[in-house]
Phi, psi and omega in degrees: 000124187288184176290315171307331195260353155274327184308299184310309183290315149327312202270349161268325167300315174306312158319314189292311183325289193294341133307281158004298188279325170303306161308308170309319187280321199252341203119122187295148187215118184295008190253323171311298180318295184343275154312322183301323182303313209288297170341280193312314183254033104277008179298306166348264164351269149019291172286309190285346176285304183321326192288310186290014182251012155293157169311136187288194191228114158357156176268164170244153202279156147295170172273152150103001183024022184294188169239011197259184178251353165262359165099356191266000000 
């Protein structure tokens, strides 16, 4: 997981704590939840991109390192 994409996961989790604590003091707000929806799945979003930008894994070489099927 690259950095943007833990920094983006800190910062959804921490919107959810804070919203949380917010429905409980004040009441709930459907626009808060909302955003939070939104927040979260581009956090997703994020991660699966992220998951799919690894490095492929090296090729492996022939023996004899020719470019030809005789080595030459």
């Amino acid at each position: 997981m690259s950095g943007s994409t833990k920094a983006m996961t800190i910062v959804t989790c921490a919107a959810l704590v804070l919203i949380t604590a917010y429905t409980v003091a004040l009441g709930s707000s459907g626009w808060l939840w909302f955003g939070w929806i939104v927040l979260g799945v581009a956090t997703i979003g994020m991660a699966a991109a992220d998951s799919t930008d690894a490095p492929a894994a090296p090729r492996a070489r022939r023996a004899g390192g020719g470019t030809g099927p005789t080595g030459r």
